[in-house]
C-alpha positions in Angstrom: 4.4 52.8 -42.5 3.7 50.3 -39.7 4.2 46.7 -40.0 2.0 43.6 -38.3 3.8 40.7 -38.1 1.6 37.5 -38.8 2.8 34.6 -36.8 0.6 32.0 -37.7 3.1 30.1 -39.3 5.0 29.7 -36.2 1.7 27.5 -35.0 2.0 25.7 -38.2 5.0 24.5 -37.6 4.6 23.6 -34.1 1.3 21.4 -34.9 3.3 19.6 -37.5 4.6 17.3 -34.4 2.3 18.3 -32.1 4.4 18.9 -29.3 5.5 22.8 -27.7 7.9 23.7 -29.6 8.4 26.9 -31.6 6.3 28.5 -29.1 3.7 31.1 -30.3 4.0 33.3 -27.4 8.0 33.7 -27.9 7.5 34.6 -31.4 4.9 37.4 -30.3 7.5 38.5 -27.8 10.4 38.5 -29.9 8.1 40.4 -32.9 7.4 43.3 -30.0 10.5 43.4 -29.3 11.5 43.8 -32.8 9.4 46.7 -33.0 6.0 45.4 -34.7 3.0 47.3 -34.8 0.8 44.6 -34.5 0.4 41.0 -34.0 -1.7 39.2 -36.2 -3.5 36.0 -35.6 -6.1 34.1 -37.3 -7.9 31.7 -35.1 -9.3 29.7 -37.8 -12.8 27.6 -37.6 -10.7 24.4 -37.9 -7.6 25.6 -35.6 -5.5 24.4 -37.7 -2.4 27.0 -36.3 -3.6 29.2 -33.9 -5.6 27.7 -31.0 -7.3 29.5 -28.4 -4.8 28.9 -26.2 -2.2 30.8 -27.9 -4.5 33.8 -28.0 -5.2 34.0 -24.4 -1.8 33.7 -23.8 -0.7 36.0 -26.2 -3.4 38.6 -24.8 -1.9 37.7 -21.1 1.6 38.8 -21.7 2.2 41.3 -24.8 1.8 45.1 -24.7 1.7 45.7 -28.7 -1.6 46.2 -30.5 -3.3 42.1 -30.9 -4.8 42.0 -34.3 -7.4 38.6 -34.2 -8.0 37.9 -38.3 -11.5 35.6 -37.7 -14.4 34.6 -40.1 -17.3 36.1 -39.5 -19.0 33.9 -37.2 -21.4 34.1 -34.4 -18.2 31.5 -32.6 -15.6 33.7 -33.8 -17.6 37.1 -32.7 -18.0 35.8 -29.7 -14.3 35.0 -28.9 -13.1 38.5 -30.0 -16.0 40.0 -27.7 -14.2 37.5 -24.4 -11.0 38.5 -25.4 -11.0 42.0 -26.7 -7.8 42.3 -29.0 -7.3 45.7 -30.5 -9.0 45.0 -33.4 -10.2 42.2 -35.6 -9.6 41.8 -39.0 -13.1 39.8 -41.1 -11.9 37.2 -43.6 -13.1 35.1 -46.0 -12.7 31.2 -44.9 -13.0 27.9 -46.6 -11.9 25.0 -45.0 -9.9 23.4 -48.0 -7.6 26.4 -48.7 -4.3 26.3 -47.9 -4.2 30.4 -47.4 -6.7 32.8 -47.7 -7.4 32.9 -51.4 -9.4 36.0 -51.9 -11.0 39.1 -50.4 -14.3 39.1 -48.5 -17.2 39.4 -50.3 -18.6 42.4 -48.6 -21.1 43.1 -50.9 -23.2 40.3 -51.4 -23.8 40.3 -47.6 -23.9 43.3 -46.5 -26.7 43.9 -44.2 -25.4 41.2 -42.0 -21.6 42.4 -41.9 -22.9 45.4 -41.0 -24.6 43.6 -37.7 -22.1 41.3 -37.4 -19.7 44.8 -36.8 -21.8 46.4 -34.6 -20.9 44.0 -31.3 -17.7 44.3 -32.2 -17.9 48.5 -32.2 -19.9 48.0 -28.5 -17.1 46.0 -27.5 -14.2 48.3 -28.3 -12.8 46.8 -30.5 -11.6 48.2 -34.2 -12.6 46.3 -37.3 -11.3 45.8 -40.7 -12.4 44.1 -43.7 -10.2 42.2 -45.7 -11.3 43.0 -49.6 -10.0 43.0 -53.0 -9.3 46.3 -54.5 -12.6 46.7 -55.7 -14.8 49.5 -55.5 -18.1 47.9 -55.1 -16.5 46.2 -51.8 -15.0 49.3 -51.1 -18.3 51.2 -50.8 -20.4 47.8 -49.3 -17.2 48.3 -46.4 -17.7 52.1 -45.9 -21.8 51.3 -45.8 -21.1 48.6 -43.0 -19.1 51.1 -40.9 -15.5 49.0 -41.2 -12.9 51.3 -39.4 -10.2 49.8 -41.7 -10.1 48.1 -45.0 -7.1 45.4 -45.5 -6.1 45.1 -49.3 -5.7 41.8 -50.5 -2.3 42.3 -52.2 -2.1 38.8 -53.7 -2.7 39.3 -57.2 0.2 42.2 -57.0 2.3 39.5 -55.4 1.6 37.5 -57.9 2.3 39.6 -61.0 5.1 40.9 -59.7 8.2 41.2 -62.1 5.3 39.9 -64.7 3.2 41.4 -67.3 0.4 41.5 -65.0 2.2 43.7 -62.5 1.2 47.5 -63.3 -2.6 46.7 -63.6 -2.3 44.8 -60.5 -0.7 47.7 -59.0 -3.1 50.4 -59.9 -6.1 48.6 -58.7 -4.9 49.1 -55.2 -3.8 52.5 -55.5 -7.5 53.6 -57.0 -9.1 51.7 -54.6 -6.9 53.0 -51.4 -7.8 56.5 -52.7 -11.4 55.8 -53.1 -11.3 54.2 -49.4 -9.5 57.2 -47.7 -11.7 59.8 -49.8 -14.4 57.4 -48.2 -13.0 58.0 -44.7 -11.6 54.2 -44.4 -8.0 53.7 -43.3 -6.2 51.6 -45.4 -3.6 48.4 -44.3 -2.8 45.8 -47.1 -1.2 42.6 -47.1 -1.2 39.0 -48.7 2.2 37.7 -50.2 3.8 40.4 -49.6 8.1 39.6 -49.3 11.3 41.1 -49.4 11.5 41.9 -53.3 7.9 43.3 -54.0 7.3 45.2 -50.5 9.1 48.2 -51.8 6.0 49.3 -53.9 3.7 49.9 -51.4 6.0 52.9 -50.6 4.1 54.2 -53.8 0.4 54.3 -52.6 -0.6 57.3 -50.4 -1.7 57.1 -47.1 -1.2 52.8 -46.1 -1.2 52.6 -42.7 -0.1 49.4 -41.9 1.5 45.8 -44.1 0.6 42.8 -42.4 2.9 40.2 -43.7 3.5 36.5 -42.4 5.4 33.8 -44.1 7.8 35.6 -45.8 9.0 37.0 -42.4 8.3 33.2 -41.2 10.5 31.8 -44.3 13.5 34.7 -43.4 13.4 33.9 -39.7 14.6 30.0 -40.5 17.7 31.4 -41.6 18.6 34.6 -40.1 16.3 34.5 -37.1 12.7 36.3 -36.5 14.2 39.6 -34.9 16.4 40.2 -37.7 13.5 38.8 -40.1 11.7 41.4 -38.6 14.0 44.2 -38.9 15.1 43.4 -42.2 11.3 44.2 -43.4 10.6 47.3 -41.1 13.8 48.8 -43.0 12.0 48.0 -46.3 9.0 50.4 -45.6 10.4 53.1 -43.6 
């Protein structure tokens, strides 16, 4: 299993005093170097960690896979079409969460995330949906023509070690079957960390974790290679 490193975080902390430092750009560096599949960004509406800066930098100088997370905008379509990453991952947005709190509601709009994609496609690029293990988004994604669904794994992360836990569980290994059966590949992520990541060893067929703050929260003590390391061990 692959892992994307998310290093928004890294922006987050650098905006707190508004000055340079950490730099993004040596934190995508150092996760390439550390062996990362992928590095994910989310250029938020509101920029409130990743500018636009820090993508075209980041899509100046690294060789390893860029994966843009981005609302689905006619803004946000429009800077992934300029800057072709290697793919772009949809999200839901709102401007008062602290995180993303939920999947994308595919369903309820899916004739125009099925045009929204289609630029996208023409441009190259690959494009995933990030849903809740549900099967009605699951289907609404394969009916837009998604390349890749993302699993929200925050519920999971949540019951973990809790009652909750095995139901959480089994929703996302029924609905990453039903997406491959479906011909979708499958990556997951959301609050995934050190103690919980082991389980996704269990479902058949993830392609890729794409895990942020915990790496982030790690890094502050042991640094972001090891961070980095430390996790790709965990799903290998």
């Amino acid at each position: 299993m692959e892992l994307g490193v998310n290093i928004d975080h890294v922006a987050t902390l650098r905006n707190a005093r508004g000055g340079l430092e950490p730099c993004v750009l040596d934190a995508a560096l150092i996760a390439q170097r550390a062996g990362a599949s992928a590095i994910t960004i989310h250029l938020r509406e509101d920029r409130r960690h990743i500018k636009d800066s820090d993508l075209d930098e980041i899509k100046k100088n690294i060789k390893t896979n860029i994966n843009l997370e981005m609302a689905a905008t006619p803004e946000m379509q429009q800077i992934a079409i300029n800057n072709s990453p290697y793919s772009c991952c949809i999200v839901p947005e709102k401007r008062r969460e602290v995180t993303t709190e939920g999947g994308l509601d595919v369903f309820s709009q899916e004739d125009y995330i099925k045009d929204f994609i289609k630029p996208l496609h023409k441009a190259g690029i690959v494009v995933s949906l990030f849903i809740d293990p549900d099967e009605k988004q699951i289907f609404s994604a394969h009916n837009c023509g998604a390349d890749f669904i993302e699993l929200h794994t925050g519920a999971f992360a949540n019951a973990f070690n809790k009652e909750g836990e095995k139901d959480e569980f089994e929703k996302l290994k029924t609905a990453a079957a039903l997406a491959q059966n479906l011909g979708l590949k499958v990556n997951a992520g959301h609050g995934l960390n050190y103690e919980n990541v082991h389980r996704m060893l269990e479902i058949d067929g993830l392609i890729e974790l794409n895990i942020g703050h915990s790496i982030i929260s790690r890094a502050v003590f042991v640094g972001l290679e090891r961070a980095i390391e430390e996790m790709r061990e965990l799903i290998v």
